[in-house]
N, C-alpha and C positions, 0 to 999 in steps of 0.2 A: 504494500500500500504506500501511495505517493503523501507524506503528512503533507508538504506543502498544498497540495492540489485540495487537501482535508481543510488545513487552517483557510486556506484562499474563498474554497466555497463557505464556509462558516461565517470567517468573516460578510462577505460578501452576501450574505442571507442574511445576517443582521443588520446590516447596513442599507438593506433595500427596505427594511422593514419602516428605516428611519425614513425613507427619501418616498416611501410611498404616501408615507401621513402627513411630509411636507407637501410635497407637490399635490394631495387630493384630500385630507381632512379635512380644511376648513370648508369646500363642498358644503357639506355637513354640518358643521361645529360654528361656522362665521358668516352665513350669508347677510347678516346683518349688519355684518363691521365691514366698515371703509378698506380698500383691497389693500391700502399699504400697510393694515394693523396685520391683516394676512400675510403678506407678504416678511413684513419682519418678523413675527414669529414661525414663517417658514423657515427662514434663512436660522434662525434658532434650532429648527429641527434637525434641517441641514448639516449641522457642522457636525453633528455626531456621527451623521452618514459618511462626513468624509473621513472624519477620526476612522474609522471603521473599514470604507473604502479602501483608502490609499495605501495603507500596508496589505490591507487583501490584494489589491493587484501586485505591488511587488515581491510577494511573498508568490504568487501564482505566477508572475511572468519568471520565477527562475525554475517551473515545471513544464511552463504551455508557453504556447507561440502567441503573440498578442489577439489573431481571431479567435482561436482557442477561449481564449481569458474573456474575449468579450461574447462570446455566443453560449458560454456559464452564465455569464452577468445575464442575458434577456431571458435563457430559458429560467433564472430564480426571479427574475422580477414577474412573469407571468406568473410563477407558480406562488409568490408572494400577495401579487394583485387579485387573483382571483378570492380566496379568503378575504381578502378584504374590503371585494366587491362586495360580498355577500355577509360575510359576517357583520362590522361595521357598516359600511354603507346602503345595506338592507336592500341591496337589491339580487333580484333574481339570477339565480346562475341559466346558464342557454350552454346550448350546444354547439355554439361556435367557439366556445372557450376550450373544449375536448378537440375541435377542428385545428382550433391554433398553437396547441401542442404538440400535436400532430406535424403540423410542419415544423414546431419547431426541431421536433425529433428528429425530423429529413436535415434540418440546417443543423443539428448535430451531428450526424452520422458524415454529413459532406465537407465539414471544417475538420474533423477529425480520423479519416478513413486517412490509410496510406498512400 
């Protein structure tokens, strides 16, 4: 087992988790407040995603090739976002979320095949 490629995705799931409630909680939580009250406590939520981020990719770029590293990153933010489609933001899961794994699974297999 590759620890790097372990700490890399770890990280990098906890730090989607931060960058999903920046960029889409207040949806939810602030439509009431002026967009820069949003805006600045996104940028709040933000920095922990980067604290988190940015040694996940270089801890991952000395496993993976930089597409490698980033095609990790979207298939955990899918599988980040969805959860929190639906748990949090109360709305409905569809079947085009099963579709979009689906491919992402093809753009895994083809960033990563020999």
């Amino acid at each position: 087992m590759n620890w790097a490629i372990v700490k890399a995705v770890l990280l990098l799931s906890a730090s989607n988790v931060f960058m999903t409630f920046a960029w889409y909680a207040h949806l939810k939580d602030m439509k009431a407040k002026p967009w820069f009250v949003a805006a600045v406590l996104s940028w709040g939520i933000a920095f922990f995603e980067y604290v988190l981020q940015v040694p996940a990719n270089r801890i991952g770029s000395t496993a993976l090739n930089l597409p490698q590293l980033k095609i990790i990153q979207e298939v955990i933010t899918l599988t980040v976002f969805v959860p929190f489609v639906f748990f949090y933001m109360k709305q409905p899961l569809k079947w085009d979320y099963l579709w979009a794994a689906l491919c992402m699974c093809g753009a895994v297999y083809f960033i990563f095949r020999k």
